[in-house]
N, CA, C and O atoms as a GROMACS GRO file, in nm:
protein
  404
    1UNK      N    1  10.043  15.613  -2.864
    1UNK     CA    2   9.931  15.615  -2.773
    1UNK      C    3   9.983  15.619  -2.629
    1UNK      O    4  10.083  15.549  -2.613
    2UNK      N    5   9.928  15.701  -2.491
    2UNK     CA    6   9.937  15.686  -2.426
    2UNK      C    7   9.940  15.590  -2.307
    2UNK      O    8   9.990  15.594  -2.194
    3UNK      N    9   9.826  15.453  -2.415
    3UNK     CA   10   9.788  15.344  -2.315
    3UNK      C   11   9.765  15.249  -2.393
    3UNK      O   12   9.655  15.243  -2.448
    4UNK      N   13   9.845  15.171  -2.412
    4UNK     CA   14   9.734  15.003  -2.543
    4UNK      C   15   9.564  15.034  -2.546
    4UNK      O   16   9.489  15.032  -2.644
    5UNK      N   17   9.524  15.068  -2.369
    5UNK     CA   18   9.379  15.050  -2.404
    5UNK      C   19   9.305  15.129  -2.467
    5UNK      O   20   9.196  15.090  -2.508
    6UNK      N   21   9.356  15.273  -2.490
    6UNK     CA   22   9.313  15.377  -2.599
    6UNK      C   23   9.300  15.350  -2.751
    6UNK      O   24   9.238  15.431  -2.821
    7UNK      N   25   9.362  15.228  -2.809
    7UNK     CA   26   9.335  15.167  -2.904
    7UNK      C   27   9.305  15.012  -2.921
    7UNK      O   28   9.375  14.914  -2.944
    8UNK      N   29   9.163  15.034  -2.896
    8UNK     CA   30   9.070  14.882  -2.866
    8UNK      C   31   9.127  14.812  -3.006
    8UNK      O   32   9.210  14.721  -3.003
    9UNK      N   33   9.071  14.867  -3.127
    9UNK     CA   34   9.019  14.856  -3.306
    9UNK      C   35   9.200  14.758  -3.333
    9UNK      O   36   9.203  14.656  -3.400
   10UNK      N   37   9.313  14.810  -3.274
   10UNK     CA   38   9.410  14.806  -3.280
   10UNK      C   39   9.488  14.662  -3.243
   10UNK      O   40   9.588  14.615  -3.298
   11UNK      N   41   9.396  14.598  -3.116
   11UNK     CA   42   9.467  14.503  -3.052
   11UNK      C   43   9.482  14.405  -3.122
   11UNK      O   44   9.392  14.381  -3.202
   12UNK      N   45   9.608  14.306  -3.117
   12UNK     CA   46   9.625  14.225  -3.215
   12UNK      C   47   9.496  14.102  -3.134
   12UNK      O   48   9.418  14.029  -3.195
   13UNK      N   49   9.509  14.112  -3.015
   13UNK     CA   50   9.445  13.990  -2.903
   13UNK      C   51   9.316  14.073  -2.846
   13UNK      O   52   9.305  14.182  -2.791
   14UNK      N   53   9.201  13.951  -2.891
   14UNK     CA   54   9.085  14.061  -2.848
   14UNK      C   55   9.015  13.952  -2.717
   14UNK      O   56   8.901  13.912  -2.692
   15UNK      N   57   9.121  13.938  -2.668
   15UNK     CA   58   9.113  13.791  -2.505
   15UNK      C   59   9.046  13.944  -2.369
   15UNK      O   60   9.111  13.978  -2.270
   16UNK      N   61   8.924  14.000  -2.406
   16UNK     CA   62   8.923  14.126  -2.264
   16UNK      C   63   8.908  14.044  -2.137
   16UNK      O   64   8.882  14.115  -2.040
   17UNK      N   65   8.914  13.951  -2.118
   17UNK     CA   66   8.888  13.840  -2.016
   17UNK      C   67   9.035  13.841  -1.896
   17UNK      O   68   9.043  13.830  -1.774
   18UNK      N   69   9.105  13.856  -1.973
   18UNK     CA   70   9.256  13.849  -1.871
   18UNK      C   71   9.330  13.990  -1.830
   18UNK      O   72   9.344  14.088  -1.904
   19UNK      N   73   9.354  13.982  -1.759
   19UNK     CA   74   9.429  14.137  -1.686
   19UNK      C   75   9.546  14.138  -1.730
   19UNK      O   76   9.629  14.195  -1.660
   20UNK      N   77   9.581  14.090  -1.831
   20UNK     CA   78   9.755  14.126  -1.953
   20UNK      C   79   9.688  14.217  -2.025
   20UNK      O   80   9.566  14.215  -2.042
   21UNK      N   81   9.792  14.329  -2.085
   21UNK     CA   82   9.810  14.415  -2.161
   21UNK      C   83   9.769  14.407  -2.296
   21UNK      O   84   9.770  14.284  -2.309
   22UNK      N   85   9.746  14.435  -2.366
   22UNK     CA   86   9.686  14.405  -2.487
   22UNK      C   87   9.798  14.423  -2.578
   22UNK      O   88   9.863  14.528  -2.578
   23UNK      N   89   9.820  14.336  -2.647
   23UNK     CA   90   9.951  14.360  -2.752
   23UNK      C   91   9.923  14.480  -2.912
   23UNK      O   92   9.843  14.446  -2.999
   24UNK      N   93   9.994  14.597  -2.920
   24UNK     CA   94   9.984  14.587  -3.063
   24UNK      C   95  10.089  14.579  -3.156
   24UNK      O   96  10.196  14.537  -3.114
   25UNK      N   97  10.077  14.612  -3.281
   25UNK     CA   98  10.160  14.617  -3.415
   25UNK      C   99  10.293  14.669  -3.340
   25UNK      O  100  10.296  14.695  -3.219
   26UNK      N  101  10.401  14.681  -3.425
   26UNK     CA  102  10.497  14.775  -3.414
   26UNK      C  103  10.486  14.911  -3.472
   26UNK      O  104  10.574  14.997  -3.463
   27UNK      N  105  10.333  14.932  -3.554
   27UNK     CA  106  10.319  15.058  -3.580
   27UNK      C  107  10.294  15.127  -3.453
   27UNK      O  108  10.282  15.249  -3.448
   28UNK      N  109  10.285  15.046  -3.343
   28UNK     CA  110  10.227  15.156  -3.229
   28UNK      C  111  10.344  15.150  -3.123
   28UNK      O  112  10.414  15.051  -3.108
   29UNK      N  113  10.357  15.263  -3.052
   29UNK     CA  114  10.450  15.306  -2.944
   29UNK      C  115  10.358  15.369  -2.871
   29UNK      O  116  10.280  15.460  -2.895
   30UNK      N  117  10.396  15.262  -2.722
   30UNK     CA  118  10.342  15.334  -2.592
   30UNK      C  119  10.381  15.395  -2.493
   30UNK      O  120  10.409  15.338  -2.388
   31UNK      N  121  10.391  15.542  -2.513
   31UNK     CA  122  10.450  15.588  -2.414
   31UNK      C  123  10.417  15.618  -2.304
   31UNK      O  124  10.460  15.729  -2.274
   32UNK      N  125  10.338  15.553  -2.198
   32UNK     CA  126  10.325  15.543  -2.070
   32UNK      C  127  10.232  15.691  -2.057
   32UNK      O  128  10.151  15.682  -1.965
   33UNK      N  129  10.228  15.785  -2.108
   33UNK     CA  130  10.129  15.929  -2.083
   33UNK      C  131  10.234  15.989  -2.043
   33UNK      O  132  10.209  16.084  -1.968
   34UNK      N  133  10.390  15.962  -2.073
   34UNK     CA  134  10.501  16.023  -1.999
   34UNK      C  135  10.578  16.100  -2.108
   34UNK      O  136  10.623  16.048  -2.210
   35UNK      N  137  10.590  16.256  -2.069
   35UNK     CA  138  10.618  16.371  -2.159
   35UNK      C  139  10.750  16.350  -2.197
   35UNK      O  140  10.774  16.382  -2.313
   36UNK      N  141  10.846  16.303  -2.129
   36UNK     CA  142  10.962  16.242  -2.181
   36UNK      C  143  11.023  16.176  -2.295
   36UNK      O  144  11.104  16.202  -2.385
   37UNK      N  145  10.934  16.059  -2.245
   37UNK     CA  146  10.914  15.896  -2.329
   37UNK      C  147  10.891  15.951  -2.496
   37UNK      O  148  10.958  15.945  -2.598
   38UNK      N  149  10.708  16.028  -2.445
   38UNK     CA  150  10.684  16.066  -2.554
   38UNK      C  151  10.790  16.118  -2.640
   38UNK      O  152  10.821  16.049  -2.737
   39UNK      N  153  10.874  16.270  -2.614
   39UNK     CA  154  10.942  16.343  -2.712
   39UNK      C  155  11.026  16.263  -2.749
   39UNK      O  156  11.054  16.289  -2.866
   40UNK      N  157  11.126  16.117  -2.688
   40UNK     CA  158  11.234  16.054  -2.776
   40UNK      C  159  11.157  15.973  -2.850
   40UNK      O  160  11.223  15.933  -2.946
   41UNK      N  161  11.023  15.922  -2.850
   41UNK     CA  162  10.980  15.849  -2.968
   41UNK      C  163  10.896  15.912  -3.079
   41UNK      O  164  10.829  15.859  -3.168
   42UNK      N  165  10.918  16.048  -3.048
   42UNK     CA  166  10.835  16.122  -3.151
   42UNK      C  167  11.006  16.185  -3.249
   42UNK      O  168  11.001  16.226  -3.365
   43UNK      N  169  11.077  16.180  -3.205
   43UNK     CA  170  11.232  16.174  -3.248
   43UNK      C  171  11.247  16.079  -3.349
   43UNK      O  172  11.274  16.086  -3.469
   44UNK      N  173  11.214  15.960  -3.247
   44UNK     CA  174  11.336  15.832  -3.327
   44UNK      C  175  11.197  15.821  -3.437
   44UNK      O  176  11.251  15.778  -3.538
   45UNK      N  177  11.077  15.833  -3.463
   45UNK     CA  178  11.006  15.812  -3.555
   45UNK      C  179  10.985  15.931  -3.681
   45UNK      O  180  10.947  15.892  -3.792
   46UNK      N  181  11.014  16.086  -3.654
   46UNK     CA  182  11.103  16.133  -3.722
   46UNK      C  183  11.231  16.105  -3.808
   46UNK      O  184  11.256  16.146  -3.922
   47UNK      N  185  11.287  16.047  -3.748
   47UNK     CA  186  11.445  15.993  -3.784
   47UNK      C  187  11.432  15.881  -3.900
   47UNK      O  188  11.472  15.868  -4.016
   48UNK      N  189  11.359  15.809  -3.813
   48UNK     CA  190  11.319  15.644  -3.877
   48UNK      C  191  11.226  15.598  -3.924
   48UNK      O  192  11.222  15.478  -3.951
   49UNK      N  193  11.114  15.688  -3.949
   49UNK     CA  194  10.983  15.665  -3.988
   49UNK      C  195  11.004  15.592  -4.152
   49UNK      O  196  11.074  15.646  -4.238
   50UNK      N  197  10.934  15.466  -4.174
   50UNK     CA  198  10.938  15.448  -4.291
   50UNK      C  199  10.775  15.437  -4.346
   50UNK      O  200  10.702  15.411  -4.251
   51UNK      N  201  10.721  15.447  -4.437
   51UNK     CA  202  10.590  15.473  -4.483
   51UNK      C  203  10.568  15.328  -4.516
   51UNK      O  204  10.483  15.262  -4.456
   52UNK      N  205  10.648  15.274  -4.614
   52UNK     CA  206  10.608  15.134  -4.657
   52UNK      C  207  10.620  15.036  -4.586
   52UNK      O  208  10.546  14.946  -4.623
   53UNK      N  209  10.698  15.004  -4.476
   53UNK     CA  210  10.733  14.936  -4.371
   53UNK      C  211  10.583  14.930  -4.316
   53UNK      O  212  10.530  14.819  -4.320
   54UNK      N  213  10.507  15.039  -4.263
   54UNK     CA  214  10.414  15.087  -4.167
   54UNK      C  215  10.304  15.046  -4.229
   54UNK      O  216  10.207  15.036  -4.154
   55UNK      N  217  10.280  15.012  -4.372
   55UNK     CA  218  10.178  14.984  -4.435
   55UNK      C  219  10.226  14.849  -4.459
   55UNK      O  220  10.125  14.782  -4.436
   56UNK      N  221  10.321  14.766  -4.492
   56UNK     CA  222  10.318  14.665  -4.510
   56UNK      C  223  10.316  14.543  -4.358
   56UNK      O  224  10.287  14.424  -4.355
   57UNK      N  225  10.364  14.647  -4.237
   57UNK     CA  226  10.298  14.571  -4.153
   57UNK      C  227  10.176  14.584  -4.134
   57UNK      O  228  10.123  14.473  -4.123
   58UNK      N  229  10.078  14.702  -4.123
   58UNK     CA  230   9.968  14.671  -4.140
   58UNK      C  231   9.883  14.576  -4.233
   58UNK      O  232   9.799  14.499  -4.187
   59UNK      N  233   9.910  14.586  -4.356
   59UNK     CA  234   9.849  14.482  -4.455
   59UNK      C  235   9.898  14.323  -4.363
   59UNK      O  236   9.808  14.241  -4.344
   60UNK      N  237  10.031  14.292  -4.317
   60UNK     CA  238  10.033  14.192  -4.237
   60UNK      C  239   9.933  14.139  -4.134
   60UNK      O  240   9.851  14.048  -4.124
   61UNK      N  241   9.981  14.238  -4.067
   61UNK     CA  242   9.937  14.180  -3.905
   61UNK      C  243   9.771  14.226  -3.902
   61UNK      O  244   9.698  14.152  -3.837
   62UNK      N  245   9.712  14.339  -3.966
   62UNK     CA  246   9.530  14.314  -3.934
   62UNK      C  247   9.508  14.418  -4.086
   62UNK      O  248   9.485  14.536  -4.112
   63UNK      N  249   9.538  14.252  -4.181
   63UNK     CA  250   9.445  14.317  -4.348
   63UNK      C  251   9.323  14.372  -4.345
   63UNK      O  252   9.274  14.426  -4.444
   64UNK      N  253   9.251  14.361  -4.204
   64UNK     CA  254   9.083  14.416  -4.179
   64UNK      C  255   9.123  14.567  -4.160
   64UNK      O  256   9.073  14.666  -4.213
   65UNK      N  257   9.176  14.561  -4.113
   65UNK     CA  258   9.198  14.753  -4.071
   65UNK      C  259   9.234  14.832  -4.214
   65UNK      O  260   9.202  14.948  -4.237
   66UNK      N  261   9.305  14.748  -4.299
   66UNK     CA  262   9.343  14.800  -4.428
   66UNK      C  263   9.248  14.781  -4.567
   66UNK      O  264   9.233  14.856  -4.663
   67UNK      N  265   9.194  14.658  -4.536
   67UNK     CA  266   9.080  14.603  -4.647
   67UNK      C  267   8.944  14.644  -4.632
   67UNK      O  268   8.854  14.675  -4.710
   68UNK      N  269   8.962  14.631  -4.476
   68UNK     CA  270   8.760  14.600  -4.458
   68UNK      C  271   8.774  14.447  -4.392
   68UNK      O  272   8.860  14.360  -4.385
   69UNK      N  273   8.646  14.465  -4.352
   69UNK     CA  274   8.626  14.324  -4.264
   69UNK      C  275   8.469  14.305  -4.377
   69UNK      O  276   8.395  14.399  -4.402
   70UNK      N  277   8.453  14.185  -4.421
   70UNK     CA  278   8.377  14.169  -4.540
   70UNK      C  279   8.242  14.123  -4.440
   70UNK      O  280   8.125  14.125  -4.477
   71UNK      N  281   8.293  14.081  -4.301
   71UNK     CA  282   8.195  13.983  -4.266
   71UNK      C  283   8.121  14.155  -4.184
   71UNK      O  284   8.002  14.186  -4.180
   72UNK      N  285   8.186  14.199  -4.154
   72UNK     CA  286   8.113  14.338  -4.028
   72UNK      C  287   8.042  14.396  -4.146
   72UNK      O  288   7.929  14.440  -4.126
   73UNK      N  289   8.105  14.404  -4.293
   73UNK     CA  290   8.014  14.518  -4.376
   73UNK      C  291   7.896  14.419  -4.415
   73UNK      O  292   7.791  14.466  -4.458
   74UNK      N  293   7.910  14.293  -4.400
   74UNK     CA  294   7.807  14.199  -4.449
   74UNK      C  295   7.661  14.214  -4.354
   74UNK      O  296   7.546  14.210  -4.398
   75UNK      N  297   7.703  14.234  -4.213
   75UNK     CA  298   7.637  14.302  -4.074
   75UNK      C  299   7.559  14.413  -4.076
   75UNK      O  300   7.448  14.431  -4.026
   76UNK      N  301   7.642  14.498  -4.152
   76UNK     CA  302   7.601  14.615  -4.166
   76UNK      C  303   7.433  14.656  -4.227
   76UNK      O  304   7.331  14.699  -4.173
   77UNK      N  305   7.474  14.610  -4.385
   77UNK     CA  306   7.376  14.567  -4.505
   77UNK      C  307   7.269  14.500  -4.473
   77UNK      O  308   7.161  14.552  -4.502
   78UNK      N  309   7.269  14.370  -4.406
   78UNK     CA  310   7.156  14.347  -4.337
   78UNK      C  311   7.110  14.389  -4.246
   78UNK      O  312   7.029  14.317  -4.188
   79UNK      N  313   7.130  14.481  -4.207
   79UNK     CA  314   7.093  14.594  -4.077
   79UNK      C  315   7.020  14.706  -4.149
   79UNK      O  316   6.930  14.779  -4.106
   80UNK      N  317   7.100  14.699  -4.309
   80UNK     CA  318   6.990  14.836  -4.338
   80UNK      C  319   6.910  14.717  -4.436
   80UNK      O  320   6.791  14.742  -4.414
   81UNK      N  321   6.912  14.660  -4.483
   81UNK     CA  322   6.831  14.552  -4.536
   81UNK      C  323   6.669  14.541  -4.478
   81UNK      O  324   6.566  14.577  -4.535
   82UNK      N  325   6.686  14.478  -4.348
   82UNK     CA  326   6.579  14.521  -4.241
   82UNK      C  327   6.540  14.547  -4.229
   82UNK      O  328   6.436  14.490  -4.198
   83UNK      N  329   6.555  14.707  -4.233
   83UNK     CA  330   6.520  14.842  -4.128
   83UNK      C  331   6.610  14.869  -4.049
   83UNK      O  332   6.670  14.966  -4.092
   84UNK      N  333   6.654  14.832  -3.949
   84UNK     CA  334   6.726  14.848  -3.843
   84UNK      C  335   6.778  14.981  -3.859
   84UNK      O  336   6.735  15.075  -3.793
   85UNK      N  337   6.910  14.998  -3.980
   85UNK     CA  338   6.922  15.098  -3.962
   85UNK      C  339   6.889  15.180  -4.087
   85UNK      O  340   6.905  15.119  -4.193
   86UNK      N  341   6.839  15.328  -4.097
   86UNK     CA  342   6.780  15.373  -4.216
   86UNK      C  343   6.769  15.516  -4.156
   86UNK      O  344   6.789  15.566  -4.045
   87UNK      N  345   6.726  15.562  -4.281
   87UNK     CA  346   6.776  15.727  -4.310
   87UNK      C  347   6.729  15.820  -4.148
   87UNK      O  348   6.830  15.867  -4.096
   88UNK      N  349   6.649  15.837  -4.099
   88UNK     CA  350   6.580  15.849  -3.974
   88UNK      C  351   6.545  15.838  -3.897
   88UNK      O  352   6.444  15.880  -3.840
   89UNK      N  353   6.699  15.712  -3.849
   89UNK     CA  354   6.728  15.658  -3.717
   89UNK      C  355   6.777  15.755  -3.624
   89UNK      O  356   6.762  15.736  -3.503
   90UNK      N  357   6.837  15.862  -3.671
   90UNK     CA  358   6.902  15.948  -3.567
   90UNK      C  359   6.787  16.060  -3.512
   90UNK      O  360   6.823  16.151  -3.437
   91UNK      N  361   6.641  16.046  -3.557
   91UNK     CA  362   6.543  16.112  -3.498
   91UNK      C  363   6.495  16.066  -3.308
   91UNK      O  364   6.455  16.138  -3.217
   92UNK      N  365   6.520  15.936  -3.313
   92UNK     CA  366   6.526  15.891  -3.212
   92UNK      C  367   6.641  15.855  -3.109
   92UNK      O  368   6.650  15.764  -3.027
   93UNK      N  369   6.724  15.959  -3.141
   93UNK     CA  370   6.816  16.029  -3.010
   93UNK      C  371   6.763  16.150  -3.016
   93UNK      O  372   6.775  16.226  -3.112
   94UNK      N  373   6.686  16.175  -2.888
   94UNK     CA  374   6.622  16.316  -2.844
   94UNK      C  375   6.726  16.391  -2.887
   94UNK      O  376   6.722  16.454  -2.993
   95UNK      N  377   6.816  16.388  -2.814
   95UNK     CA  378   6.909  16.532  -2.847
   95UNK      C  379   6.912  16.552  -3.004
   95UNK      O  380   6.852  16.644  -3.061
   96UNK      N  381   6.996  16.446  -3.072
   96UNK     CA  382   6.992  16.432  -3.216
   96UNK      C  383   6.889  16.515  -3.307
   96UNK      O  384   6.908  16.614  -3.379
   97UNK      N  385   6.749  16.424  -3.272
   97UNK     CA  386   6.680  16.466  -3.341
   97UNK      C  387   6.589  16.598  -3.349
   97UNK      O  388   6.522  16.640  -3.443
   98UNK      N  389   6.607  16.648  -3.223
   98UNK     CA  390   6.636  16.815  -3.217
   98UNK      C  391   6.681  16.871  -3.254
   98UNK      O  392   6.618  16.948  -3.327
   99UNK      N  393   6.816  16.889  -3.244
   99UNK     CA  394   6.919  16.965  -3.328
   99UNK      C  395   6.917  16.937  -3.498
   99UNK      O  396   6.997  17.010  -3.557
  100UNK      N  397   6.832  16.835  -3.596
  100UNK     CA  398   6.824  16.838  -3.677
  100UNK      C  399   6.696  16.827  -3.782
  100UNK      O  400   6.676  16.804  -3.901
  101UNK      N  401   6.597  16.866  -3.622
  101UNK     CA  402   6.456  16.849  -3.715
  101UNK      C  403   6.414  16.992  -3.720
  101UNK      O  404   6.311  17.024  -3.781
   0.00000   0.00000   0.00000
């Protein structure tokens, strides 16, 4: 990624309150938006890329990104439970529901 903040879903620290950097995984490399940076870490992850490493830190460090978050799909369900959300919610985005009525 060009910037930690391009990957919100990602941050290990979800503190948006403080002007520090947002930490992530070691699956992620930030290369500053710098064309340089970029090509030696698109190299050394060529070189060194391991698949199971990359998944077993993920299953580590945020099992939600890999599992599901039980409590957001729990959110969800009662949202369509409701009403809230349901088949012909997207009629009410004008644009939306133009382009598909």
């Amino acid at each position: 990624t060009p910037d930690p903040h391009w990957v919100t879903a990602h941050w290990l620290s979800e503190d948006y309150t403080t002007k520090r950097e947002p930490t992530l995984s070691s699956n992620f490399v930030v290369y500053r938006n710098d064309p340089e940076s970029l090509a030696v870490e698109l190299r050394r992850a060529r070189d060194r890329f391991n698949p199971q490493q990359t998944r077993r830190t993920l299953e580590e460090v945020q099992p939600r990104m890999f599992r599901g978050d039980t409590n957001v799909l729990r959110g969800f369900l009662d949202h369509v439970q409701s009403g809230q959300i349901h088949s012909g919610l997207h009629r009410s985005y004008s644009r939306i529901g133009r382009a598909s009525a």
